[in-house]
C-alpha positions as a Markdown table, in Angstrom:
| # | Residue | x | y | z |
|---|---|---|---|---|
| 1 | Unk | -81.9 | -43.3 | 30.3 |
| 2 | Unk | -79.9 | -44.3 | 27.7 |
| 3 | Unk | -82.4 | -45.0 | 25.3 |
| 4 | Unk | -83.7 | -41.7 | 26.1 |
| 5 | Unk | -80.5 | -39.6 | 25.4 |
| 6 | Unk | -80.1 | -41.5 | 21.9 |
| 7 | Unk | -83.5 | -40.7 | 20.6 |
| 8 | Unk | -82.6 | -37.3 | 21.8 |
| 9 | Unk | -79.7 | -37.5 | 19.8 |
| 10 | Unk | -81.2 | -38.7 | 16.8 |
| 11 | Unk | -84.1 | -36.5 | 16.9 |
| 12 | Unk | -81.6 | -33.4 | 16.8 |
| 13 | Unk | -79.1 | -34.8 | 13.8 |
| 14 | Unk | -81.4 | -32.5 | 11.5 |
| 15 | Unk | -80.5 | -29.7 | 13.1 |
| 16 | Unk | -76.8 | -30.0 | 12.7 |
| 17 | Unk | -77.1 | -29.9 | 9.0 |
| 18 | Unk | -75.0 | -27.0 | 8.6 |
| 19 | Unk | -71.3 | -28.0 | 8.3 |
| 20 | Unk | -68.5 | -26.4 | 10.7 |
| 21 | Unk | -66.5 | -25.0 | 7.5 |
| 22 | Unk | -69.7 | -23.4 | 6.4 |
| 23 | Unk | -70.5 | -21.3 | 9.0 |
| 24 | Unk | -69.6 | -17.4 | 8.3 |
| 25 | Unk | -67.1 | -15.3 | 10.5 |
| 26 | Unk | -69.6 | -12.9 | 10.8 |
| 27 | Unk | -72.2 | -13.8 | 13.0 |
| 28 | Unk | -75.1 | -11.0 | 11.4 |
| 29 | Unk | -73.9 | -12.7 | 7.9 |
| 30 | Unk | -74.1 | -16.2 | 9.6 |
| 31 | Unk | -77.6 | -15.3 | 11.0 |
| 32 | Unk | -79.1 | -14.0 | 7.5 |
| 33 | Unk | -77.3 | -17.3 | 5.7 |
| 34 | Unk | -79.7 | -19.5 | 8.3 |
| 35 | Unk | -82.6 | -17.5 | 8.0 |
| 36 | Unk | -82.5 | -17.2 | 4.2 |
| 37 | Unk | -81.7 | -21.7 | 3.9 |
| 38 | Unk | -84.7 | -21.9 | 6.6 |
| 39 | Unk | -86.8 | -20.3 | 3.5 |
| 40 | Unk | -85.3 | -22.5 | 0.5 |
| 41 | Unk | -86.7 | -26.3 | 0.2 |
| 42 | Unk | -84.3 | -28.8 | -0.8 |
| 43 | Unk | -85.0 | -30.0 | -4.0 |
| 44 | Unk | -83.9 | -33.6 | -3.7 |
| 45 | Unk | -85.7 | -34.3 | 0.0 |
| 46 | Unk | -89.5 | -34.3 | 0.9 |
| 47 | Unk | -90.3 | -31.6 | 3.5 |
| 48 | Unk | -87.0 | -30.1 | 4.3 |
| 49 | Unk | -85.1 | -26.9 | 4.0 |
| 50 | Unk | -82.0 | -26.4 | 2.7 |
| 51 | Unk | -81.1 | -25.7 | 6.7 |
| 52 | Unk | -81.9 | -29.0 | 7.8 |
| 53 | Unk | -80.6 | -31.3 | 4.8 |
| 54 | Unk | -77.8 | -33.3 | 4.9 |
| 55 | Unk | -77.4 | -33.9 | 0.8 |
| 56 | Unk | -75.2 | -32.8 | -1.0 |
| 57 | Unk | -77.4 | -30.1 | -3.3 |
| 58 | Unk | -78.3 | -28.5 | 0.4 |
| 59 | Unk | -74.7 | -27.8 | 0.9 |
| 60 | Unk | -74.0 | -26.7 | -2.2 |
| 61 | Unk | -76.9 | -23.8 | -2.1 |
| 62 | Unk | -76.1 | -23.3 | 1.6 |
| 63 | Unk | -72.9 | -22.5 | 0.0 |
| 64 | Unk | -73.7 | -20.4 | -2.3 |
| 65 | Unk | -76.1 | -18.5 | 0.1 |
| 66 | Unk | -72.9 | -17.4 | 2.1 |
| 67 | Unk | -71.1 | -16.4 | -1.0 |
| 68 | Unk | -73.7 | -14.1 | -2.3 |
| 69 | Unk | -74.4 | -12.4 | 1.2 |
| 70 | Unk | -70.0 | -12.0 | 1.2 |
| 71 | Unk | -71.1 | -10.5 | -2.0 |
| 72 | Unk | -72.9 | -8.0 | -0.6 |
| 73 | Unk | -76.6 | -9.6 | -2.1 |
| 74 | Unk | -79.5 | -8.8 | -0.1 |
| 75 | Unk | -81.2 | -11.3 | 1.4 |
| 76 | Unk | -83.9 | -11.0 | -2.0 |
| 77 | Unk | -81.6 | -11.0 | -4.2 |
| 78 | Unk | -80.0 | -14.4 | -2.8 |
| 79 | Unk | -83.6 | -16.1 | -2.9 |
| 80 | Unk | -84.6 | -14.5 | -6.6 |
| 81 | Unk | -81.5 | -16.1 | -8.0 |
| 82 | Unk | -82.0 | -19.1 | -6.4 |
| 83 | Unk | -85.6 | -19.1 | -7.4 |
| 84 | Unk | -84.8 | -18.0 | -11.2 |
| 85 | Unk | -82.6 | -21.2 | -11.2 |
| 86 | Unk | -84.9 | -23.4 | -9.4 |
| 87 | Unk | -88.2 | -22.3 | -9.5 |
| 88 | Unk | -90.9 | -21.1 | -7.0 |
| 89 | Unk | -90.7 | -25.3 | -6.1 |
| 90 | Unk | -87.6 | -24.5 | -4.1 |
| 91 | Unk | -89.6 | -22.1 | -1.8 |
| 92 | Unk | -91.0 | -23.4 | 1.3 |
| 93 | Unk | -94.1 | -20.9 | 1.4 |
| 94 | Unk | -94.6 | -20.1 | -2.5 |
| 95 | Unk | -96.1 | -17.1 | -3.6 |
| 96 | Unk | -99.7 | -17.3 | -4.4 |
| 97 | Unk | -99.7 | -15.8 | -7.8 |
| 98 | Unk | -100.0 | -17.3 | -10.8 |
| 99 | Unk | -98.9 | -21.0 | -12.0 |
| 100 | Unk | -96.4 | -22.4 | -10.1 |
């Protein structure tokens, strides 16, 4: 049983990415913040989103997710700067168009 609830617990550490102290008063704003970092690949790990990470470039863009939708950004806006930054790369779905 034991064994059990630590591979439980193990299995579920990428899902507690997200730090206490970055979690928004406002639980709409909160909800956009996840939804938008579910979107945005972190560009130092293989496979994961920005959501899930645990380095320290997935903070710092979970980060400034929250301070652009405090800003009043739309949840496009917050991607498009990201992606102008980035590239489409940091997308998890890219858009089909063009080069990327």
């Amino acid at each position: 049983m034991r064994k059990l609830l630590l591979a439980l617990a193990l299995l579920a550490g990428p899902a507690f990415a997200v730090n206490p102290d970055e979690v928004l008063d406002d639980p709409a704003l909160e909800a956009r913040a996840r939804e938008i970092s579910a979107e945005l690949r972190c560009v130092v790990c293989r496979g994961e989103n920005i959501d899930e990470s645990n380095a320290e470039i997935a903070g710092d863009l979970r980060l400034l997710v929250r301070e652009r939708l405090v800003a009043g950004d739309s949840n496009e806006a917050v991607i498009a700067s990201i992606v102008e930054r980035y590239g489409e790369y940091v997308l998890m779905k890219p858009t089909t168009e063009g080069a990327n």
